[in-house]
N, C-alpha and C positions, 0 to 999 in steps of 0.2 A: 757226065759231069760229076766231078767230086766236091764235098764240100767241106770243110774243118768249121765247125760252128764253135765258137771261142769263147769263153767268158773270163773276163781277168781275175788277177785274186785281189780280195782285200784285205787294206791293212787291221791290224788287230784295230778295232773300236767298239763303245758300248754295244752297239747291237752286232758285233759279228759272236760273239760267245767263247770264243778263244778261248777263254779256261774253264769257261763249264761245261764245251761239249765233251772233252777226255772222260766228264763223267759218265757219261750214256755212251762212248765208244763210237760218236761220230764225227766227225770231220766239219762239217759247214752247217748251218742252221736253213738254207733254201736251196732248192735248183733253181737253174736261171729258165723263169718261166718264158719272158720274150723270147730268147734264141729257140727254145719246144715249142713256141708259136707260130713265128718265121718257120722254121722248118716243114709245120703241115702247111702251109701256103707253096712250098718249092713242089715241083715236079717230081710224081712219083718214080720216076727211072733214072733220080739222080741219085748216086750215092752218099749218105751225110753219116758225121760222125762230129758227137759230141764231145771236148774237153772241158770242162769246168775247173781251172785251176786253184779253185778252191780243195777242191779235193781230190784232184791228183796232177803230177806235173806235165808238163809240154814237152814230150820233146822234135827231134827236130824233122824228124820220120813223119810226125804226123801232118807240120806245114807243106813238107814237101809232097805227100801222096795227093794232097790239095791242089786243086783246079784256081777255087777262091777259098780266101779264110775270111769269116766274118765274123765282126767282132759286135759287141754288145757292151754298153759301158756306164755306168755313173760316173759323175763327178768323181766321187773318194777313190776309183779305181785307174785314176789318170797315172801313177805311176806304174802300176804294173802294164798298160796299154802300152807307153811308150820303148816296154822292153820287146812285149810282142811285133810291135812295126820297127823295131829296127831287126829282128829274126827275122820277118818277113823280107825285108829288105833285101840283106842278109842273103838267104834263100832264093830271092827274086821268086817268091810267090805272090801274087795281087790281092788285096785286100779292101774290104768293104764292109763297111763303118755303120751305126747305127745305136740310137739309145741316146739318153738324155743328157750324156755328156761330148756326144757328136752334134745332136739336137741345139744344143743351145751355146755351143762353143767352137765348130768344124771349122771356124777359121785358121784356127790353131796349129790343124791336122793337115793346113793344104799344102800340097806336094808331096807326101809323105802317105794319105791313103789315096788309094787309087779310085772307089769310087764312097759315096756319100750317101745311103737312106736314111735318111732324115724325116721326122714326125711320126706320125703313126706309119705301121707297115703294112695296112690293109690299104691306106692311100699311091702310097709311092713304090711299093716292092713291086705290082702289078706292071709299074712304068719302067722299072729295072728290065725284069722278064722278056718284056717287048722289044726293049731296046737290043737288050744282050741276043736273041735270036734275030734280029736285023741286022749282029754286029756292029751296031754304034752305040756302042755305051756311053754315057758323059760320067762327067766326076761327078755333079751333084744331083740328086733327087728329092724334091719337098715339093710341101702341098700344104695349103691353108687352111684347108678343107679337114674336118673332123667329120670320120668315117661312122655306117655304121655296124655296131660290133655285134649287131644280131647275124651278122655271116662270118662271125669270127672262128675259123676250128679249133677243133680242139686239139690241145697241144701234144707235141710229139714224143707221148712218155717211153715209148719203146726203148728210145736213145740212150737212156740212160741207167743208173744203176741207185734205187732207191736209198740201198743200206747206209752208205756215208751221209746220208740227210735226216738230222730233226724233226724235220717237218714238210710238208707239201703246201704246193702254193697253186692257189685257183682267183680268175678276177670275176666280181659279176659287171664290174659300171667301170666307165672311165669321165674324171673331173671331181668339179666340187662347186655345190654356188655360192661358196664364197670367195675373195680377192683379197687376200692378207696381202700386206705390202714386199713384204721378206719371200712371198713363195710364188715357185717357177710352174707349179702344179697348171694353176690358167692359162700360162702361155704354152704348154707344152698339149694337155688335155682339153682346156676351157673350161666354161665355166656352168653348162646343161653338161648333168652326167647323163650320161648313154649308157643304157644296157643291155644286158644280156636276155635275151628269154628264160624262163623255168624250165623250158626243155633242156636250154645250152644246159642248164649249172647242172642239171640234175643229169646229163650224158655225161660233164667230167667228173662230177663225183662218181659216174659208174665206170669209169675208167679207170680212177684211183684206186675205187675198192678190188674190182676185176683182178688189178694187177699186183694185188695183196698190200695196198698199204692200210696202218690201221695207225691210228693214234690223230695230230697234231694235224689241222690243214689251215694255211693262215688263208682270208682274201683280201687281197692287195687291194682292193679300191682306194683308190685317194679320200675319199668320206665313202663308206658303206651305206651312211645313211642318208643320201643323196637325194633318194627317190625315195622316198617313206613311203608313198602309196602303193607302187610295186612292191616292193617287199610285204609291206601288208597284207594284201591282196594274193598273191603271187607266187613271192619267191620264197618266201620264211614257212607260210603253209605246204609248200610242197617239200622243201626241207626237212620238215619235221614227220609230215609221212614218210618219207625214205628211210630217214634214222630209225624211226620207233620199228618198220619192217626190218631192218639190221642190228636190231639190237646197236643201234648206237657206236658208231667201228670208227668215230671220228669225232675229237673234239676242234670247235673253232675260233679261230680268233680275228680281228679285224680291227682297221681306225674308223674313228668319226669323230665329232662334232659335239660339244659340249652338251647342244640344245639335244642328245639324245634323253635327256634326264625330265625332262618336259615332255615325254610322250609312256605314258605308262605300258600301254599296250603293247608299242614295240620292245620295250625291254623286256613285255613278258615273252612276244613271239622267238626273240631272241636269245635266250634262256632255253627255251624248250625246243629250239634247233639243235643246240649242245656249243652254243658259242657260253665261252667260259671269261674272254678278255676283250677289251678294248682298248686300243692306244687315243689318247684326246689331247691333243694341242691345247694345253693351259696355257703356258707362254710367261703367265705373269701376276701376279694380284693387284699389280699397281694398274687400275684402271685407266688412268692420261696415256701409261704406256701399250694398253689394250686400243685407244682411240688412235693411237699413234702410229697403230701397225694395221689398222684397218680391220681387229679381230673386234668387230663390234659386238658378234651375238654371245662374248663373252663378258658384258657389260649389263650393269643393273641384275646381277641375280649374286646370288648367296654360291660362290663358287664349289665351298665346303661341303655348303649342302648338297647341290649337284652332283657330287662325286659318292657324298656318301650314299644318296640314292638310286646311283649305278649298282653300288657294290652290295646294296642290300639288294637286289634283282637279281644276284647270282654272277656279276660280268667284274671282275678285276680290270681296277683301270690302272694302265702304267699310263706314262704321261711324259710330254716336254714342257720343256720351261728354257727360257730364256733372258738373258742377263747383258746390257749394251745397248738398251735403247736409248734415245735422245733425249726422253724426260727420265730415268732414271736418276736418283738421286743414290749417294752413299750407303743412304737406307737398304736398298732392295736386296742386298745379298742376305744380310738377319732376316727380313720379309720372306722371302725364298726359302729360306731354311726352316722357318717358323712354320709356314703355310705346306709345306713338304711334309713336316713331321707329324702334323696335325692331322693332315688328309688320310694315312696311311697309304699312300702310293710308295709302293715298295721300288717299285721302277721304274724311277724317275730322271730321266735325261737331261739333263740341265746342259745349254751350250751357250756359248757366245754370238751375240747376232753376227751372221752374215750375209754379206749379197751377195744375193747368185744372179749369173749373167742375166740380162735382159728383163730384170725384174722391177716392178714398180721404186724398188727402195737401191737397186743396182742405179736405175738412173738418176734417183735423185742426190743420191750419194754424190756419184759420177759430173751430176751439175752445179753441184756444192763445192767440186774442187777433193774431196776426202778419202776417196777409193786410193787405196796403196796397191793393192794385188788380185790377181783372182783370186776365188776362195779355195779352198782345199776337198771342200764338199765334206767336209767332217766337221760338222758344230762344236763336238767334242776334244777337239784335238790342241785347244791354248794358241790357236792361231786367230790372228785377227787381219781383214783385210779393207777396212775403212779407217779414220782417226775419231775413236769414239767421243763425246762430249764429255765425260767426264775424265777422260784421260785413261792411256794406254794400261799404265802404272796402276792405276785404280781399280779399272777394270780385270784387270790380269789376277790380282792380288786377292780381290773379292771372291773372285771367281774361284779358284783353290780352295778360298776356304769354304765355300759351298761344298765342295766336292770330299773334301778330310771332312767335314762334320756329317752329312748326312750320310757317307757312305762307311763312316767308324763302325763295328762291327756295335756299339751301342746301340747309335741313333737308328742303324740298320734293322737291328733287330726289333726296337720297338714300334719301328713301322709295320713292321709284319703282323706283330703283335695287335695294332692299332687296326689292319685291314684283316686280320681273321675276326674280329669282334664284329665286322659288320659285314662282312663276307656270308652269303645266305643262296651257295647254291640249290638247285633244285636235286640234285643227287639221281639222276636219271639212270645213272651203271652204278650197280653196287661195287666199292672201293677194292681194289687187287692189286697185288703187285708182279709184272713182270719181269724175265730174268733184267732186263737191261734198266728197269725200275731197281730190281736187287742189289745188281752192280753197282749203280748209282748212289744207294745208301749206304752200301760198305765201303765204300771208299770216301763217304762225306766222313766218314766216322772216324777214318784215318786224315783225313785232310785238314777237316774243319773241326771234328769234335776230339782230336790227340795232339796233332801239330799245329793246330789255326790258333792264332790269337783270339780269334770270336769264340772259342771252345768252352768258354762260360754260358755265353748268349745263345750258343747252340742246343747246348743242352736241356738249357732251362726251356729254350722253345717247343723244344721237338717233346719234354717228356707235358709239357699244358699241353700240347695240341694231342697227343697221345691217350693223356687222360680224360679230356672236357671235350675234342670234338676232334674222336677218332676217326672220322671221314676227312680231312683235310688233312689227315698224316701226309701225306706224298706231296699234296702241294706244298704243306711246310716245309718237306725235305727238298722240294726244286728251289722253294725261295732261299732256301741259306744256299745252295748253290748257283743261285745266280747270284747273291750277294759278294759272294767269292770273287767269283768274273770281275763284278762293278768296281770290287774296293781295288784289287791289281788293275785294275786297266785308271782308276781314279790315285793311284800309288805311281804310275806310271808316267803320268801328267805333272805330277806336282814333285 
């Protein structure tokens, strides 16, 4: 049996990096961890082979040497899916569907994929297998049931080719216990994260390292900080053994949940793993719009303050926020802007609410009469697909100028400014530059510090950080380059 394991491309948005990977000379910032999941689960005497269309192209030799092609998908990647199934078509090679935008929308796709695993793949891929060796395959595969992922393997890095990636991606849990209105995370994962063993994490970080990767490993958890007590206990102390006998060949980054700022201990364990970032669902400072969306454990605390006590623990918080809820008033876009610049969150996401299919705020939208479209799966992107309350016009307008002011290569910079001031890594690898580090600064220097309009603000940054706290040289030099990325892809919007 052969297989094409497929990933589609994505379009340029905030988090694909588009213009700041050319700095470091790579191509996509992840490989597609599900499709290297799925594949240790297939049978070892089947032959498979990876395309990530992110970083490099399809062509037509590859569908056709294929038995099945199976695709993998988000939301935001539904237009490049829809080129690949009509090539398949095309081709008359069979195809089989899977990922959160087959998950939560395969109605869409019926007649046109052949077969359907849907939810988790430790559930239903198993029911695939059976059927296909019976010779009675059906089109759809799902299951209610949330598996568990202490028998999960480990993913199939052979497949591919490290060099075009940023960064590596590793999961330890899947879920979150909370039930925000707006996210599909509960319905897709639920709402008890499930984890992994300290043996799993610590065999695929020996995998990664094995296979020489060194630098950047993000973990995908939906909240990382799910299960505090495992981690505690568990996963964070053996983490930390690993690193310190490696000298450290990995930095980490990961989401959570606000309330991580209320646990002192874990920000220290986490710190001294060599986790460096955290992304945290802010959402909003306007509290009724925090009640609104069912993000309650973002309520009654000092948000400010919360973040500032992240980032004195050594962890950068980039952050979303959100703009289109039902009590937002006129105000919220200055509020946003105000609370953005204040926090020093350099990287901060700001989107328009949407609903995604089958989600608590999809149905009530849906029973309100005020759903226009599906969404596009890109918060980012100036698309709206409900009839917001305060008006399309409003919203639209506001929103922009969220995006030209805080992403101005001013406001830009003095956030950086504002989050190296309370930024207080532990400094566990003494600071180095490697060549693709090298690379990356001489060409900010021609980018951003000769040709960039921010060539003011660049300078001034890089020579304080230079002089007052020479150990954060290079992250200063990554932030004005992803500042780059933000402001064209926020130039590009507006």
């Amino acid at each position: 049996m052969k297989i094409l394991l497929l990933y589609p491309q994505y379009p340029t948005t905030f988090w694909s990096f588009k213009y700041a990977l050319p700095f470091v000379g790579k191509k996509a910032a992840f490989p597609p961890l599900g499709l290297l999941t799925v594949a240790s689960m297939m049978p070892s005497d089947w032959e498979k082979k990876v395309v990530d269309m992110n970083v490099s192209k399809l062509k037509d030799e590859d569908i056709k040497w294929a038995d099945f092609v199976f695709i993998s998908a988000m939301i935001i990647q539904r237009e490049s899916v829809e080129e690949i199934i009509k090539r398949c078509q095309k081709l008359k090679v069979k195809t089989v569907a899977g990922g959160p935008l087959f998950t939560t929308g395969y109605e869409e796709f019926k007649g046109r994929i052949d077969h359907f695993i849907l939810n988790e793949a430790e559930e239903t891929f198993p029911l695939f297998l059976a059927d296909l060796e019976k010779g009675q395959l059906k089109n759809i595969y799902t299951s209610s049931r949330f598996p568990d992922i202490s028998k999960t393997p480990v993913p199939m890095w052979n497949l591919i080719d490290f060099k075009p990636y940023s960064s590596m991606n590793i999961q330890f849990s899947r879920g979150c216990p909370f039930n925000c209105e707006f996210c599909d995370i509960v319905i897709m994962n639920g709402r008890v994260p499930r984890i992994k063993s300290k043996e799993q994490v610590i065999k695929e970080l020996d995998v990664l390292y094995d296979r020489g990767w060194r630098g950047n490993v993000f973990f995908v958890d939906d909240n990382f900080i799910g299960n505090k007590g495992a981690l505690k206990k568990e996963i964070l102390p053996a983490i930390i053994s690993w690193m310190e006998e490696r000298d450290y060949p990995f930095h980490f980054n990961t989401e959570a949940s606000i309330n991580l700022a209320d646990d002192e201990e874990l920000m220290k364990l986490l710190a001294e793993a060599g986790f460096n970032t955290v992304f945290i669902g802010i959402e909003t400072p306007d509290e009724d719009s925090l009640k609104e969306c069912g993000k309650l454990h973002n309520i009654n605390r000092n948000l400010l303050d919360s973040i500032r006590k992240i980032q004195n623990y050594g962890l950068q918080v980039q952050a979303g926020f959100i703009v289109g809820f039902d009590n937002d008033t006129l105000s919220i876009f200055e509020r946003q802007i105000n609370f953005i610049q204040r926090s020093g969150i350099v990287t901060a996401m700001v989107g328009i609410l949407g609903a995604l299919p089958k989600t608590r705020l999809y149905q009530r939208l849906k029973k309100e009469g005020r759903l226009l479209k599906d969404p596009s799966g890109d918060n980012t992107d100036h698309s709206i697909n409900f009839m917001p309350k305060m008006g399309r016009i409003s919203l639209m307008d506001g929103y922009k100028r969220i995006l030209t002011t805080i992403y101005s290569p001013k406001n830009y910079y003095e956030r950086v400014e504002t989050f190296l001031k309370n930024y207080r890594p532990l400094n566990k690898k003494k600071w180095s530059f490697n060549m693709s580090d090298f690379n990356a600064f001489i060409k900010s220097i021609w980018l951003l510090g000769i040709k960039g309009k921010e060539r003011y603000f660049y300078w001034k940054i890089l020579f304080k950080s230079l002089f007052t706290r020479p150990h954060l040289f290079p992250l200063t030099v990554t932030l004005s380059i992803y500042g780059f990325h933000f402001r064209k892809v926020a130039e590009s919007y507006t």
